[in-house]
ZAMARGU-4260 file (C-alpha; in steps of 0.2 Angstrom, whole numbers, plus 5000, padded with zeros to 4 digits):
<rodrens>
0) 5389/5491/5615 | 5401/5497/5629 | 5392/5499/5646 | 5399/5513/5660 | 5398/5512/5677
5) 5388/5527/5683 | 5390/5519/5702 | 5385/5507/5716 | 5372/5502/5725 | 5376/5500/5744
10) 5362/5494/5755 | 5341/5497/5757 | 5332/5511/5762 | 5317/5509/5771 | 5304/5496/5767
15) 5297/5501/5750 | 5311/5495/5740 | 5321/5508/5738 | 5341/5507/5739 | 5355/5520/5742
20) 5365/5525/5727 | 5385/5532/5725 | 5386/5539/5708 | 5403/5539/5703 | 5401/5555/5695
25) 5398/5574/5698 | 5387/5575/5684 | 5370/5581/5688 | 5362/5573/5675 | 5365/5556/5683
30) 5349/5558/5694 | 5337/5559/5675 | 5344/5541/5671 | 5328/5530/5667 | 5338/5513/5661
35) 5350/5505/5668 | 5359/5488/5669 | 5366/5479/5687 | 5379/5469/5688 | 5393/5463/5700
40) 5407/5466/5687 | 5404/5462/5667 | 5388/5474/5661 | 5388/5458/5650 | 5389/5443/5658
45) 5381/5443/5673 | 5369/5457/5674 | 5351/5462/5678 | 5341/5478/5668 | 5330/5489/5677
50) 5319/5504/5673 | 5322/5516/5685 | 5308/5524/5695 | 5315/5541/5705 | 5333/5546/5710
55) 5331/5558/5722 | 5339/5569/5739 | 5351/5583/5737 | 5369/5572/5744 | 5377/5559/5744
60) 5370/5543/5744 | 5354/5548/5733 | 5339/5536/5735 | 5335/5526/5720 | 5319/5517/5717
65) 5317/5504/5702 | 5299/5501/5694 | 5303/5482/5696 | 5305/5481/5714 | 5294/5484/5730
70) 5299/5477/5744 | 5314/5476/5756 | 5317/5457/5751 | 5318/5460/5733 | 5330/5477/5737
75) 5341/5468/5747 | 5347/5456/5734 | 5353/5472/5723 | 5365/5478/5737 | 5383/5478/5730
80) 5377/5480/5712 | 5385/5492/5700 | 5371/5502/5690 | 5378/5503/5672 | 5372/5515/5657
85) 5378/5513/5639 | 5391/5524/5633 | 5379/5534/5619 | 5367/5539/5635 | 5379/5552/5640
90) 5377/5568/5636 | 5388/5577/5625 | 5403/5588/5634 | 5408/5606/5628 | 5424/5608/5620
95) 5440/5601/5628 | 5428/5593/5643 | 5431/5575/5643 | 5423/5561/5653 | 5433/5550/5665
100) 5430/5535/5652 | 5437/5542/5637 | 5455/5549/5646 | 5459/5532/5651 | 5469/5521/5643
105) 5476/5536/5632 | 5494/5535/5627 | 5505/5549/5636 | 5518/5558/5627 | 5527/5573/5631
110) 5527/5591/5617 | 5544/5580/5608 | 5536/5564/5606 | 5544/5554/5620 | 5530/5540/5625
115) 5527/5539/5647 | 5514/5528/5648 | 5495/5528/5647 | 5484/5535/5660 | 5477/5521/5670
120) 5466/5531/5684 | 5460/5549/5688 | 5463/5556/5704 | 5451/5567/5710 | 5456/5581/5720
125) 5448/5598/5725 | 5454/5609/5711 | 5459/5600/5697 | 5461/5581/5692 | 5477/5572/5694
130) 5480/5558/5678 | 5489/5543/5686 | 5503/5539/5668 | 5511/5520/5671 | 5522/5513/5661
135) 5526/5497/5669 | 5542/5503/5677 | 5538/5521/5683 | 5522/5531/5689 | 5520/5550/5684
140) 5506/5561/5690 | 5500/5574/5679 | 5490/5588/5685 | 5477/5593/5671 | 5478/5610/5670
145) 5482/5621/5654 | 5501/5622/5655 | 5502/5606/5657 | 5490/5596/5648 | 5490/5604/5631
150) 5480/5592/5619 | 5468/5576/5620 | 5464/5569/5605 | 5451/5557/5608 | 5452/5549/5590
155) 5469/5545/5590 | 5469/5538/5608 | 5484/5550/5613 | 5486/5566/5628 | 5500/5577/5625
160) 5507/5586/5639 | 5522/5599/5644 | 5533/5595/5656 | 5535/5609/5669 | 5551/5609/5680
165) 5549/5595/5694 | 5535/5585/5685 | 5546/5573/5679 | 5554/5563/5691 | 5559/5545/5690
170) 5546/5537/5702 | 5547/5518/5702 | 5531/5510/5703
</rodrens>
């Protein structure tokens, strides 16, 4: 089973066991999540499952209360942990909507076939997201918009994009 991180835990909150949460996400959904799994780094390895009792507040960092825990001292020792959800808990996307999971590690080719790289990190910025391509040897940012990006195609692991004037400039890494 693959296991996402959905975002951190930082520190306590109050006295009752309750803990701040940073989702890594925009996705409002997030604050419904009644399972989850902490860990440090490996969901598989080293981890901790929780059922989760309230998400709540209306910014950033949301408190998040576990069923399991009730007291600073047994809240304190979750600070630093991811919280982790399994990839089918997601909910399904509309049409050409992609999660940040399933972009990475795609294989980047331009509309003739030449292969740049794979996308190794998201950027977000304000009014699009930026796909970080690396190749090893050189670095090319890709702004997802429609005239650039013009296919995904998740099942054969591969992002096809055009290559407007400027875009591609031999940046080494």
């Amino acid at each position: 089973m693959d296991w996402i991180s959905i975002g951190k835990i930082t520190k306590t909150h109050g006295l009752k066991g309750e803990l701040k949460f940073h989702p890594s996400m925009d996705e409002t959904w997030v604050v419904k999540v009644k399972q989850v799994r902490l860990g440090f780094e490996n969901p598989l390895e080293d981890y901790l499952d929780y059922n989760v009792q309230s998400i709540r507040g209306k910014d950033r960092p949301f408190i998040i209360k576990f069923k399991e825990i009730d007291d600073i001292e047994a809240a304190s020792k979750l600070s630093g942990h991811t919280l982790y959800i399994p990839r089918d808990q997601f909910p399904d996307l509309p049409e050409n909507e992609y999660y940040w999971f399933q972009v990475e590690g795609l294989k980047v080719y331009d509309e003739g076939g030449c292969f740049y790289g794979n996308v190794e990190e998201i950027i977000r910025t304000g009014s699009n997201d930026v796909y970080v391509v690396r190749d090893g040897e050189r670095e090319l940012l890709l702004p997802v918009i429609d005239s650039v990006v013009k296919t995904i195609d998740l099942e054969a692991g591969k992002l096809v994009f055009h290559p407007l004037e400027g875009l591609l400039e031999d940046t080494p890494v």
